[in-house]
KOLFIKE-457579 format. One line per 3 residues: their letters; for each residue x, y, z of C-alpha. Coordinates in pm, whole numbers, plus 32768, in hexadecimal, padded with zeros to 4 digits. Example, Ala and Ser with C-alpha at 12.3 -4.5 7.8 and 13.67 -1.06 7.14 Angstrom:
<rs>
as) 84CE,7E3E,830C  8557,7F96,82CA;
</rs>
This chain:
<rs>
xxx) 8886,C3A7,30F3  88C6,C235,313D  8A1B,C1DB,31A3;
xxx) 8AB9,C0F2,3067  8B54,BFBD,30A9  8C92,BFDB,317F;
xxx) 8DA2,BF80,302A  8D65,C078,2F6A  8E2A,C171,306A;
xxx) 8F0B,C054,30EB  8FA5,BF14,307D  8F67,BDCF,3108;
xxx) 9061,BCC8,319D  9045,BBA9,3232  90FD,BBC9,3344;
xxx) 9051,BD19,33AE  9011,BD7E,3506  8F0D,BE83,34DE;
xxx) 8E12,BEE4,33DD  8D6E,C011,33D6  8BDF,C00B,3419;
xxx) 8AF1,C0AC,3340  8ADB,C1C0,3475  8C63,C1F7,3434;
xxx) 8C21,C1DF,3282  8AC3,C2C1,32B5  8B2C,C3C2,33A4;
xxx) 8C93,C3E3,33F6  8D58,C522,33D0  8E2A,C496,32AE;
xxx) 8D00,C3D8,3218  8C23,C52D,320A  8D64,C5E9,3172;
xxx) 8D83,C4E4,305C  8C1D,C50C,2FFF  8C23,C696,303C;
xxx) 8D41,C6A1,2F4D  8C9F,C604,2E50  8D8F,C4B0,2E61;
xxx) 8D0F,C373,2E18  8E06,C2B5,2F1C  8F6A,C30F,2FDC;
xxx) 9054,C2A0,2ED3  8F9E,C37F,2DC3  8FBD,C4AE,2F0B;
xxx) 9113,C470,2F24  91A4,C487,2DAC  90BF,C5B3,2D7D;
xxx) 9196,C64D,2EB0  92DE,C5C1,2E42  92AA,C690,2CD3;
xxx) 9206,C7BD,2D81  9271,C7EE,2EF8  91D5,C97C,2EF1;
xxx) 908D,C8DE,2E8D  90BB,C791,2F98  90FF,C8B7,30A0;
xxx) 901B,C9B0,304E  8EF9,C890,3069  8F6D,C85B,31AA;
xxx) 8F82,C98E,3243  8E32,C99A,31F8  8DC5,C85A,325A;
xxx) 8E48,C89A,33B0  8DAE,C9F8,33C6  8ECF,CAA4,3436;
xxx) 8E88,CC14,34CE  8F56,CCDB,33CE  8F7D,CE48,344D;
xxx) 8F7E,CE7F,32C0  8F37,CDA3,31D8  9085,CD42,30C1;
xxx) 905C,CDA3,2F61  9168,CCA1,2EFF  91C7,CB52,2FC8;
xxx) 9317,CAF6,2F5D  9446,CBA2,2E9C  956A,CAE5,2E42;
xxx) 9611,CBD7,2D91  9743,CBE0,2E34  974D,CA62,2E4D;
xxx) 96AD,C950,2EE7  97A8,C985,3024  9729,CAE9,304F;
xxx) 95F6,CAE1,300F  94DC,CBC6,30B5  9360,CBA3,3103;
xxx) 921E,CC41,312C  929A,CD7F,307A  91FC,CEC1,30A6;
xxx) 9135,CDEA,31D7  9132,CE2A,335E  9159,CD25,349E;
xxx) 9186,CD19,35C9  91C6,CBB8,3656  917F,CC11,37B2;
xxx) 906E,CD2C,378B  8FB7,CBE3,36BB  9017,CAF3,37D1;
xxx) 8F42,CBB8,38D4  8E56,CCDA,3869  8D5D,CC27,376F;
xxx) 8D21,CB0C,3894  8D08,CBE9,39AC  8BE6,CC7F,38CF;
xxx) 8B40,CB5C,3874  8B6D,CA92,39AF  8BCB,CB66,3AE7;
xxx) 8BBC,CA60,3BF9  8C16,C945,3B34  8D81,C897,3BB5;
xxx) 8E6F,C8F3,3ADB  8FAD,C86E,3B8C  8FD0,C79D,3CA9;
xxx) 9137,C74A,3D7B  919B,C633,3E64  92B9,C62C,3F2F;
xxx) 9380,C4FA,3F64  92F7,C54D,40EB  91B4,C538,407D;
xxx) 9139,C67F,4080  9064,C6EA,3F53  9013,C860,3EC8;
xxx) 8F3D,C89B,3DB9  8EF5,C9CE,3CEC  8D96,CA10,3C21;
xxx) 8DBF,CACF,3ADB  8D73,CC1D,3B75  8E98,CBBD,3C99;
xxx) 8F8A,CB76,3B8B  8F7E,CC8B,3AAE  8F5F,CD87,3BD4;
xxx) 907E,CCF5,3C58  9150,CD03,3B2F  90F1,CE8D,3B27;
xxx) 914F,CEB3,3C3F  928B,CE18,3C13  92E3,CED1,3AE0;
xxx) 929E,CFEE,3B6F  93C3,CFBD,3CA5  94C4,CF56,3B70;
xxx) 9465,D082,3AB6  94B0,D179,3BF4  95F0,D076,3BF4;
xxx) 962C,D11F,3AAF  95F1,D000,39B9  95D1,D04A,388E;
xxx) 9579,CFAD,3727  969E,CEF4,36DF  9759,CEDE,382A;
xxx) 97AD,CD9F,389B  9726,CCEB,39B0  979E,CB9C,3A4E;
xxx) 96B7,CAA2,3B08  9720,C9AA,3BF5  961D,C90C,3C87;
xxx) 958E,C7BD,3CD0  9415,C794,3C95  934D,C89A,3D4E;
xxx) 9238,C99A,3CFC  930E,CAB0,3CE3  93FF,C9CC,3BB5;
xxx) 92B7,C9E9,3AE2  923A,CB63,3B60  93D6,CBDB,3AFB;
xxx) 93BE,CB3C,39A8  928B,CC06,3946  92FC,CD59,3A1B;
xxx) 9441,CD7A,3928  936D,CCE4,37FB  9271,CE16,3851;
xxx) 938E,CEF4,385E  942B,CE87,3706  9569,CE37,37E9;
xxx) 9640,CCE3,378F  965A,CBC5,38A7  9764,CABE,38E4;
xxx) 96F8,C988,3988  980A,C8BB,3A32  97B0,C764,3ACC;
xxx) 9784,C78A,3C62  9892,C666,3C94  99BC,C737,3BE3;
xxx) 9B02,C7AE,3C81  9B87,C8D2,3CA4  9C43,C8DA,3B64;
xxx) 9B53,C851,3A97  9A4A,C988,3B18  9B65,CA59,3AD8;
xxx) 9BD0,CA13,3966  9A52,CA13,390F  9A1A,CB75,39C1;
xxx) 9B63,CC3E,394F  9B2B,CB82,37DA  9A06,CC47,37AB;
xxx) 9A1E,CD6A,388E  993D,CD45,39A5  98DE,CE68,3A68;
xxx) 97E1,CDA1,3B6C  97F8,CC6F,3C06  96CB,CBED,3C64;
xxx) 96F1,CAB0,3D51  967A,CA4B,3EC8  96D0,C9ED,400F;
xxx) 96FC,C8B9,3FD5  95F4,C77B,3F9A  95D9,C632,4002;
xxx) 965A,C4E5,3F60  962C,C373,401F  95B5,C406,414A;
xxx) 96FF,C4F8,4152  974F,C65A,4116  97D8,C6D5,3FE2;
xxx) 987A,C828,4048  9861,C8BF,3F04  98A7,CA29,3F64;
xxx) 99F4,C9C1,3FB6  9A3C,C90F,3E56  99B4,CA6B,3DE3;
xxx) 9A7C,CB4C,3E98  9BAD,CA79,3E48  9B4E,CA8C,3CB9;
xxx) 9B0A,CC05,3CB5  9C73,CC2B,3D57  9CE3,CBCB,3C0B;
xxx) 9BFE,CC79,3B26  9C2A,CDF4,3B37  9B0D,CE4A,3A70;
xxx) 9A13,CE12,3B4F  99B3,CF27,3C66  9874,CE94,3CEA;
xxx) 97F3,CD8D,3D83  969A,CD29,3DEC  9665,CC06,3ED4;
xxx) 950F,CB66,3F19  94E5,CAC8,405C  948A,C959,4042;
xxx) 9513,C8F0,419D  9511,CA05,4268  9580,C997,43AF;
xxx) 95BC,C838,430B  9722,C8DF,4299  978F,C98A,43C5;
xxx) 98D0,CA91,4344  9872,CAE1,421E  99A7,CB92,4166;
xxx) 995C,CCD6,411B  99D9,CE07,406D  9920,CF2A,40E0;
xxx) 998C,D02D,3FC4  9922,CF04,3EAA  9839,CE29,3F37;
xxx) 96A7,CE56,3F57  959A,CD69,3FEA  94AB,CD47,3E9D;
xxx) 937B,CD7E,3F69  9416,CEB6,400B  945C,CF35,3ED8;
xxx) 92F8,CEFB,3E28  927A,CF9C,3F70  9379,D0BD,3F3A;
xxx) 92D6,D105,3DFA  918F,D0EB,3E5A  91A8,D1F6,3F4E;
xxx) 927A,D2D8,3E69  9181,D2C0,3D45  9004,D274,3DDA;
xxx) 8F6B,D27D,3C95  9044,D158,3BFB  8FB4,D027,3B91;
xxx) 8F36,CF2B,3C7B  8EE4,D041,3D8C  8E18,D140,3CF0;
xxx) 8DD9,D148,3BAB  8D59,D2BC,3B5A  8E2E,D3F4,3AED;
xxx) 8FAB,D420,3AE3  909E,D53B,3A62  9150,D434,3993;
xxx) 9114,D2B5,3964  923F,D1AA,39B0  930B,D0F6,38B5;
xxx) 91FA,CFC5,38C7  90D9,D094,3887  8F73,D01E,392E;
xxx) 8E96,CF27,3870  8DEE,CFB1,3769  8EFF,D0B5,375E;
xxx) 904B,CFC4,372A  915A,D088,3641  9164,CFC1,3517;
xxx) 929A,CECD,34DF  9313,CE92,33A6  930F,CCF0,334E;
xxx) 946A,CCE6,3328  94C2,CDA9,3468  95B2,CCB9,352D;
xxx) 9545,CC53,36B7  9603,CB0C,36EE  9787,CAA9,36DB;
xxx) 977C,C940,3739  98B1,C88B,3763  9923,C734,36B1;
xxx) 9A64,C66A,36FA  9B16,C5B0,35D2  9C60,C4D8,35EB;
xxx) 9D40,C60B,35CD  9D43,C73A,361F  9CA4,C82C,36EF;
xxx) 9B25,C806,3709  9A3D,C8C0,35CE  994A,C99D,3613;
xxx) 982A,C97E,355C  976A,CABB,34EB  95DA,CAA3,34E6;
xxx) 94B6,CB82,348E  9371,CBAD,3510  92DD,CB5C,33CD;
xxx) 9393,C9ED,33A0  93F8,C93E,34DF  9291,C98F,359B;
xxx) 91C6,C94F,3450  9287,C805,3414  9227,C780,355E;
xxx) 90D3,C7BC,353F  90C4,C716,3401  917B,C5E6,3487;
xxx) 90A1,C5D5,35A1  8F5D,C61F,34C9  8FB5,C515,33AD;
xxx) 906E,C41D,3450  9004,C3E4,358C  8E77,C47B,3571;
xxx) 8ED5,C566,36B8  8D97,C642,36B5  8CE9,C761,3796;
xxx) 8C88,C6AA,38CC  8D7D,C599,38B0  8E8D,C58E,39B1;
xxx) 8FE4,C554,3954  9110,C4EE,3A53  927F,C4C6,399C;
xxx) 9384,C432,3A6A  94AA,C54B,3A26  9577,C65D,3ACF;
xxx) 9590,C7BD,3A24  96A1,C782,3994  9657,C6A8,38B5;
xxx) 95BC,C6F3,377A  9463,C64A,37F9  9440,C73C,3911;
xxx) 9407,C87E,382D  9356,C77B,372C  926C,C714,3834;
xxx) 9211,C861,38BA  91D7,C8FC,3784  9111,C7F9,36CE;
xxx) 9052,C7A4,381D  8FD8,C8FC,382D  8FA1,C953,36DB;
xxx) 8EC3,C846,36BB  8DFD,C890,37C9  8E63,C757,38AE;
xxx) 8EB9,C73E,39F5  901C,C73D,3A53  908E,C617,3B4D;
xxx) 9215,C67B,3BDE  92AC,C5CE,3CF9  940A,C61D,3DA4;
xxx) 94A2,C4DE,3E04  951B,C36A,3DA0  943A,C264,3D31;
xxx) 9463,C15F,3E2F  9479,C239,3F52  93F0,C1F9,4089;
xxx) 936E,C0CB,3FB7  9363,C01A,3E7C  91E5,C06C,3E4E;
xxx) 9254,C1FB,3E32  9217,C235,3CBF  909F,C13A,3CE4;
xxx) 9045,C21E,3E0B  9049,C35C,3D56  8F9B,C2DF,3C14;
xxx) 8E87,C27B,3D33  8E70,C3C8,3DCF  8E78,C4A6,3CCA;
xxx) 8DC5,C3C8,3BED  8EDF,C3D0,3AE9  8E4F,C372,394F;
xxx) 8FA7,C3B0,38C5  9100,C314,395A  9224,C325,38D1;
xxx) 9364,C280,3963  94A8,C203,38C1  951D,C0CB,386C;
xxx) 9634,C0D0,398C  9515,C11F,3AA3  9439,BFF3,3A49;
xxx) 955D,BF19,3A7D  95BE,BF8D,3BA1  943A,BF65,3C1E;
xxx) 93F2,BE06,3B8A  94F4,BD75,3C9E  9432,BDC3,3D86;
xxx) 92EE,BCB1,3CF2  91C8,BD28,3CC3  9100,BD56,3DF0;
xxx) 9170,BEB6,3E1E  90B7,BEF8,3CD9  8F6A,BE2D,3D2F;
xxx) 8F3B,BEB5,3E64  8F03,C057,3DE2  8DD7,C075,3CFA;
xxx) 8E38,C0C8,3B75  8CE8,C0F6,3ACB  8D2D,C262,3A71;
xxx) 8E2B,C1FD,39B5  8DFB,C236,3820  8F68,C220,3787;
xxx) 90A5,C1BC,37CD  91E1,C2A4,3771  9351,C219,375C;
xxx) 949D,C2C9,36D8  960F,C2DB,3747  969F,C19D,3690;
xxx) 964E,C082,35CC  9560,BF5C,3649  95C0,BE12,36E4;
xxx) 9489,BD20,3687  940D,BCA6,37F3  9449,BE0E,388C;
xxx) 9352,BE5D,378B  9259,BD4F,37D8  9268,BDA0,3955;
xxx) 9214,BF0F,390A  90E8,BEA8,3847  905F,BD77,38B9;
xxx) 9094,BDD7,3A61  9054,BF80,3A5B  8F8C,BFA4,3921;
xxx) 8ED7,BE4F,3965  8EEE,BDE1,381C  8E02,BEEC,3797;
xxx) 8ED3,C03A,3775  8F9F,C06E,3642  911D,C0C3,3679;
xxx) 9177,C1E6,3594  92DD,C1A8,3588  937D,C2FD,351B;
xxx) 94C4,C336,34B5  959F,C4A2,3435  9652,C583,34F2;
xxx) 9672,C6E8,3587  9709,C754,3439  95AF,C72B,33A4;
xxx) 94CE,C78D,34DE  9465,C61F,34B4  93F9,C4F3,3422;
xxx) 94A1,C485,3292  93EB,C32B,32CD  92C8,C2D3,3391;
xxx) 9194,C21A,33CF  901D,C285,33CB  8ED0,C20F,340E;
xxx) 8E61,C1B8,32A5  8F7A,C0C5,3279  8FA5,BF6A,32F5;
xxx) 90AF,BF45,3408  9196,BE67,33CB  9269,BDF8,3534;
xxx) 93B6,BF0C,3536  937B,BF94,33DE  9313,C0EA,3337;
xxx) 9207,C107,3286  92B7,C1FF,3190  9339,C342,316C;
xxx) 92B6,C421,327D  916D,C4C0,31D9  91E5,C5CF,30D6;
xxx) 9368,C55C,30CD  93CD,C512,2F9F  94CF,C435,3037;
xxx) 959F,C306,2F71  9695,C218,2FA6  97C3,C22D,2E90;
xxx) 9914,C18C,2E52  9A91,C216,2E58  9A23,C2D9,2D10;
xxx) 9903,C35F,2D8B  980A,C261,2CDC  9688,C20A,2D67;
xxx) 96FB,C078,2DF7  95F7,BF9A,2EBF  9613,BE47,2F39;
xxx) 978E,BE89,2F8C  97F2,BFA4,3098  9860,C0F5,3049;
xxx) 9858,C26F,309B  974F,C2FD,3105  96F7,C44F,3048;
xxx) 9608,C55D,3031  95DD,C5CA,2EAC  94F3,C711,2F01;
xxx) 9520,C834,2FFA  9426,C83E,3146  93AE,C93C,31FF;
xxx) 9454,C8A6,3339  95DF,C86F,32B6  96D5,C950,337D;
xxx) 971E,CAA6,32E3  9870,CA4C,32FC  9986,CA30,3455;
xxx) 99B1,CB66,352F  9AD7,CC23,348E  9B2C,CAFD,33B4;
xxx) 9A9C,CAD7,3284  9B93,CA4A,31C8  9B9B,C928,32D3;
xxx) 9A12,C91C,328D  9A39,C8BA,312F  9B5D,C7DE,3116;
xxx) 9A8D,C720,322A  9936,C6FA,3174  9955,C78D,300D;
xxx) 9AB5,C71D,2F69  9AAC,C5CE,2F0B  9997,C5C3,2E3D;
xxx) 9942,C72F,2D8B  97F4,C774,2E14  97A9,C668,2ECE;
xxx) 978A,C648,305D  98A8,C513,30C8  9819,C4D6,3248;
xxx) 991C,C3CD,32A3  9864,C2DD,3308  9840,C15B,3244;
xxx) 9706,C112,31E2  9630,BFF4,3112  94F5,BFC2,3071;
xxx) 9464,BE63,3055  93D1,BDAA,2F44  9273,BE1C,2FE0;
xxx) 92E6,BF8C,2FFC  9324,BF9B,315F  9439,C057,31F2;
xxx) 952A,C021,32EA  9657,C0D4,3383  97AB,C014,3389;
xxx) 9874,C109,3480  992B,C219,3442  9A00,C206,32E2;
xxx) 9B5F,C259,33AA  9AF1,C14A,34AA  9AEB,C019,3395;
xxx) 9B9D,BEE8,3387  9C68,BE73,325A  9CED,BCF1,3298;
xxx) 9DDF,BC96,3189  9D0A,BD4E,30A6  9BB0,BCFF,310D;
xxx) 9B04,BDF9,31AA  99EC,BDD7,32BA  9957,BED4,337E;
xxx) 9987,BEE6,3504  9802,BEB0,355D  980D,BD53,34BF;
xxx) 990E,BCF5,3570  98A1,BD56,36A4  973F,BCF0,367E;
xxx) 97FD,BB96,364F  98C1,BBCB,37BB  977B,BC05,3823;
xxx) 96D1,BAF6,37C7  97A5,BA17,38EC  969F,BA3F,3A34;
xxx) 97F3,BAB1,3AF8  9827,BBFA,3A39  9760,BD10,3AA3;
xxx) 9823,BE30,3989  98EF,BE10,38A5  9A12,BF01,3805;
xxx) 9AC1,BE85,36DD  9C23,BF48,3617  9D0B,BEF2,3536;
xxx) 9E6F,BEFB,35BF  9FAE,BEBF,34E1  A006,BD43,3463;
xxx) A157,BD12,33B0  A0A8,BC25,32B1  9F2D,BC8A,3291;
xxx) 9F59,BDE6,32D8  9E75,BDF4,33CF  9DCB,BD30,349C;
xxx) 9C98,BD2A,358E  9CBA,BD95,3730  9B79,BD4C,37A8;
xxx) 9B31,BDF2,3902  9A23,BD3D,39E2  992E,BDBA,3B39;
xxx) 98E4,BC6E,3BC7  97C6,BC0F,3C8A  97D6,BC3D,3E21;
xxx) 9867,BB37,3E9C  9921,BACF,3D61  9A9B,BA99,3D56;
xxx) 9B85,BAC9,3C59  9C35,B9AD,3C20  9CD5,B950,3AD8;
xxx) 9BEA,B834,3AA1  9AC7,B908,3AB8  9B73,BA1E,39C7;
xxx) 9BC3,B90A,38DC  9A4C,B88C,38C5  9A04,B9FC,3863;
xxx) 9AFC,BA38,3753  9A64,B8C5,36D5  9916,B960,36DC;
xxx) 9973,BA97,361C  9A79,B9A0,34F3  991D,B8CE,3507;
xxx) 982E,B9D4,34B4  9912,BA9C,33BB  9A00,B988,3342;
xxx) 9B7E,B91C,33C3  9C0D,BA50,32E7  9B84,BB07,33D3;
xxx) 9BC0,BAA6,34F8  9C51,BB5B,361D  9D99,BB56,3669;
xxx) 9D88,BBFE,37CB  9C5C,BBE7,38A1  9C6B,BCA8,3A02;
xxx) 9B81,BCD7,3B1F  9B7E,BE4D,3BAB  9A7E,BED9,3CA4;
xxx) 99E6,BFC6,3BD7  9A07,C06A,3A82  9A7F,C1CD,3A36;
xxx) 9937,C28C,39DE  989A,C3E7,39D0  9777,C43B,3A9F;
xxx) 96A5,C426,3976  9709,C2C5,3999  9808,C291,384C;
xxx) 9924,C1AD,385E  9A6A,C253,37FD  9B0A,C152,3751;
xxx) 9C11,C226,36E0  9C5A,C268,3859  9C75,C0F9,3895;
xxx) 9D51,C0D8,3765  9E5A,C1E8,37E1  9E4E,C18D,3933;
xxx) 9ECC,C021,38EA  9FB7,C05E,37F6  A063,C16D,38CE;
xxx) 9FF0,C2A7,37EE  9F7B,C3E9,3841  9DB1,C3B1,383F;
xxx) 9DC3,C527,37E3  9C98,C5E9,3873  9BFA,C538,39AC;
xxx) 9B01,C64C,3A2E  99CD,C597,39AA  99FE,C46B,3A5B;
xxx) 9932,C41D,3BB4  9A3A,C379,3C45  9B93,C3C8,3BE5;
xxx) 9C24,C2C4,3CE0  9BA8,C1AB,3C01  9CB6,C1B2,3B15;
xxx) 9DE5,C176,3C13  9D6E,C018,3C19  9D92,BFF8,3AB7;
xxx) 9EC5,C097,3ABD  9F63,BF95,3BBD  9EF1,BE6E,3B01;
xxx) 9F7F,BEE2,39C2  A0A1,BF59,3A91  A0C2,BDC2,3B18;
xx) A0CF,BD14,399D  A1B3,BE36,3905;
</rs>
């Protein structure tokens, strides 16, 4: 059919960057859904799904062709409350068994997954490769004795073996941890004795700037303080890169020694020989997978909040996998063939979101170890070049970091693969935003800003390829979401910020914390009866676009008026000296608060007080003298995860002389003592 005019999917502004073609209104995933479910546009999708989320998600299940092991009779019951409730009832899935044995049918030889190391070397796996190897991987942790249920950590960087362990223990109905490769020993620790651990999974070490990262060590230190674990099973990355190795001979395995171990013990298992045996392993063989039940748990992923040790948030194979998929499917057209490379480390949420989705789709999965400016500034250009990348996706954070560097290290690698342009983490600055379009997507690839949280396995707002971009907005709620914006009492606002909320249940929302449900629901479910409170500020414009103000705990209230962090910083920004930008509130015996801005200046850049003056003129300028800030500072860097976050509540602590609570997620936890000594100097 022909493809109709571009508005009546999207809306129209002025000030648009990108407009769909009638190839992106005729023939995109989203666009053929909308037809498919008999819609006549997005907004007329998305109410439909907001009253009826069983029939939004049952549509999409089948739009993305999902390879049930049984089909549901029933999508969604909410009987014991939106907070509890369960899907794909009297249904079977298997996340990983659908990640690998319907493409290694279809397409044998056809890459499937393809590593670089920050060295340069590159593996790649067809279909066939992958799901043999992840046989034979389950396999070795089933004579490990893993079981459904048991708990696995992983502690990896990016390698083949992250991806092939995350489908062995889905295969085996076991549950896996992932904990970020740059944690400490206590951090491992708390995550692996809160929920039990009996394996460790984690590696020699890796490499990071050129450097080794003796990770084993780290390891060995963290499993001194978490008794449950018995096992652990290292894969070599450096070999005789990390001379000394610690080892435990009584608890520690090589990972390839083990799957060899197996092998040997068992002929017939999968991935060797594929005939006869007295009794099948825990994973089953394809074709012959025991089937999982939706709602069978196989990931505990780990989020930090202000207080408090970190939650543990409890996913099924029939929500976090599914919701990824459908992200990737509706927002950012990711398709079979397509090749998708997400900046991230495992332990964030966009590691597991990237492999599943990725392979449930059918794309081609891009993973690379290291940093993004290492041995050069052209790192991240080079490897959309190589591998030919159509999907990138990098935070907010990263581009800033890159754009210092000009842009001839982007000009010089080719970036005609490229078909979309991902970003998440944190809220926009507005010429960040242009550099990321106008320099690596040359003006021509859409940014699907995307925006939720590992709560949710994913996006609450997003973009798409049917709406209009407008620069660091969101098109909407993510595709599906029936997501809103209300005041203190809990009442639909736009044109003024608020709290974001989710009204309906999804698929992809956390079946609660790891032995803490009570924690689960005063977090989410108790200000509002029935209704999903995120935390984070949002608005919606006069033109119904969205935008994130920061988290809700992170805003600034000015003798009464209120203004989001972003806009402030944004302002900062705006001076050509700043490079980032971190603003808090901190105490003020008349206002009650007023506004610390924290400032990365440009190489070469001092800072003097004239210069921090200028910039807390800029910001009063841009946002009026009320707000204007009554300390500006100049620190080397800025306390951030590896996902690339700002912890403004670090920053906060750390200059008032409190306690910043939990600091295992940050990359660098030396950052903060320089905030601490300059709030230590003006107290």
């Amino acid at each position: 059919m022909p493809a109709p005019d571009w508005p009546v999917f999207g809306r129209d502004v002025p000030d648009a960057a990108w407009r769909p073609s009638a190839d992106d209104l005729g023939d995109s995933r989203l666009a053929r859904f909308i037809r498919a479910a008999g819609m006549p546009d997005l907004t007329t999708l998305q109410a439909h799904a907001a009253a009826d989320p069983a029939w939004f998600w049952g549509a999409a299940a089948d739009d993305l062709a999902l390879p049930w092991q049984r089909r549901p009779t029933s999508v969604l019951d909410a009987s014991r409350g939106p907070e509890w409730s369960r899907w794909w009832r009297g249904g079977a899935f298997n996340h990983a068994a659908a990640a690998i044995d319907p493409r290694a049918e279809r397409d044998p030889d056809g890459e499937a997954l393809v590593w670089e190391g920050e060295d340069g070397e590159v593996r790649r796996r067809t279909a066939r490769e992958l799901r043999d190897e992840v046989d034979r991987a389950a396999a070795m942790l089933a004579a490990e004795g893993v079981e459904p249920g048991d708990r696995v950590g992983i502690l990896l960087p990016m390698l083949p073996e992250t991806v092939v362990a995350v489908l062995a223990l889905g295969l085996l109905r076991a549950i896996f941890t992932p904990i970020f490769s740059g944690y400490g020993p206590a951090a491992i620790a708390s995550r692996l004795t809160d929920c039990g651990a009996t394996i460790l999974i984690t590696a020699d070490g890796f490499l990071r700037r050129g450097g080794v990262v003796p990770l084993k060590a780290t390891a060995d230190e963290a499993v001194a303080a978490a008794p449950t674990v018995r096992r652990v099973l290292v894969v070599r990355r450096l070999g005789e890169r990390a001379p000394g190795t610690p080892w435990d001979e009584g608890r520690d395995r090589w990972w390839h020694e083990a799957i060899d171990t197996a092998a040997r013990s068992a002929p017939s298992l999968p991935g060797s020989n594929r005939g006869e045996r007295s009794g099948p392993p825990a994973a089953g063989t394809p074709g012959n997978r025991p089937e999982t039940d939706p709602e069978t748990p196989y990931m505990v992923i780990y989020t930090s909040g202000t207080t408090g040790r970190p939650k543990g948030a409890l996913h099924v194979h029939g929500g976090f996998p599914m919701k990824a998929a459908q992200d990737l499917a509706h927002c950012f057209d990711l398709r079979s063939g397509d090749t998708l490379f997400w900046f991230t480390d495992l332990g964030w949420m966009m590691g597991p979101w990237a492999i599943s989705g990725s392979l449930l789709l059918g794309a081609r999965l891009v993973i690379y170890e290291g940093t993004p400016d290492h041995p050069g500034p052209d790192r991240l250009w080079s490897i959309v070049e190589s591998h030919r990348v159509t999907h990138l996706g990098l935070s907010p954070t990263v581009i800033r970091s890159l754009m210092s560097h000009g842009t001839e290290p982007v000009r010089s690698h080719d970036r005609s693969s490229l078909r979309v342009l991902g970003s998440t983490g944190e809220p926009w600055n507005p010429d960040p935003w242009w550099w990321f379009f106008r320099e690596v997507g040359e003006g021509r690839c859409p940014i699907v800003n995307y925006s939720g949280g590992t709560e949710v396995s994913g996006g609450i707002v997003a973009g798409n390829l049917v709406t209009p971009v407008r620069p660091t907005s969101f098109a909407g709620p993510n595709v599906g979401v029936a997501a809103d914006v209300v005041d203190a009492a809990g009442r639909p606002v736009r044109g003024t910020v608020g709290e974001l909320v989710i009204r309906q249940p999804l698929p992809g929302m956390t079946r609660g914390f790891w032995n803490d449900p009570h924690r689960y629901v005063e977090t989410y479910w108790s200000r509002f009866p029935g209704i999903w409170v995120h935390g984070d500020w949002a608005l919606v414009d006069a033109d119904g676009y969205w935008y994130i103000q920061g988290r809700s705990d992170d805003t600034l209230k000015v003798a009464g008026k209120r203004v989001g962090p972003a806009e402030v910083e944004s302002a900062a920004m705006g001076h050509p000296a700043v490079l980032e930008a971190a603003a808090v509130g901190i105490p003020h015996e008349v206002k009650g608060e007023s506004i610390a801005v924290f400032c990365v200046l440009a190489r070469g850049t001092d800072g003097d007080p004239a210069l921090l003056a200028e910039i807390g003129a800029r910001v009063a300028g841009e946002l009026g003298k009320a707000l204007r800030p009554d300390v500006v500072l100049a620190v080397p860097t800025l306390p951030k995860t590896r996902s690339g976050k700002v912890m403004r509540r670090v920053i906060r602590a750390a200059f008032l002389g409190e306690d910043p609570g939990d600091l295992s997620t940050l990359d660098d936890p030396a950052t903060v003592t320089a905030i601490r000594a300059l709030g230590a100097g003006r107290r």
